[in-house]
N, C-alpha and C positions, 0 to 999 in steps of 0.2 A: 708431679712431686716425686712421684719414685726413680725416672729417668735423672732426676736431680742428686739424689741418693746416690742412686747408680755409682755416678759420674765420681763425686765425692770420695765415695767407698774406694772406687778404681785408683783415684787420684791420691787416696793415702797408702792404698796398699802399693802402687809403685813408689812413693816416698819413701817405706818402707823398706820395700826393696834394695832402693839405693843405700839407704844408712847400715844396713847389713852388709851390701857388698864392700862399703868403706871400712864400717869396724873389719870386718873379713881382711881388708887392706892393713888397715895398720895392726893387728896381731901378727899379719905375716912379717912386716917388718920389726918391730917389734922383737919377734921370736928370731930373724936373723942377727941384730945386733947383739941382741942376750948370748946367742952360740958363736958367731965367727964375725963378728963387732961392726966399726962402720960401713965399711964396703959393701958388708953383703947385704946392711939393712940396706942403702942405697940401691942397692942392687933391686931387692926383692920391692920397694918402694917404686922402680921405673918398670919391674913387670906389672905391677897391681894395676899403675895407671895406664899401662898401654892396655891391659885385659879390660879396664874399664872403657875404656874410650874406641876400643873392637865393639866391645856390647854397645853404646851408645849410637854407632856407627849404625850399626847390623839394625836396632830399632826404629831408628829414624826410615830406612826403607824397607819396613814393616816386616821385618824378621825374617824376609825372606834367602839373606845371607850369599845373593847376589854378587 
């Protein structure tokens, strides 16, 4: 039962995780188009996802960063 917990805990706190790094994502975009308008949110929108999709990368072969 507690290795079931565990598992549970693990699996919301990376959920977690992710929905932070997304609001993280669109604030930054967000805050681009508020100051230097569409470009730059598009801009900071294609780094947020390649930043995210590095971390994703990097996870899947267990953070060793290979």
């Amino acid at each position: 039962m507690k290795q079931k917990i565990k598992r549970v805990l693990s699996a919301l706190a990376l959920y977690i995780d992710d929905m932070l790094l997304i609001a993280a994502g669109a604030c930054f975009t967000l805050s681009a188009y508020e100051s230097a308008g569409r470009a730059a949110a598009l801009a900071a929108a294609g780094a947020c996802l390649a930043v995210y999709a590095l971390l994703i990368a990097r996870s899947r072969r267990g953070g060793a960063g290979r």
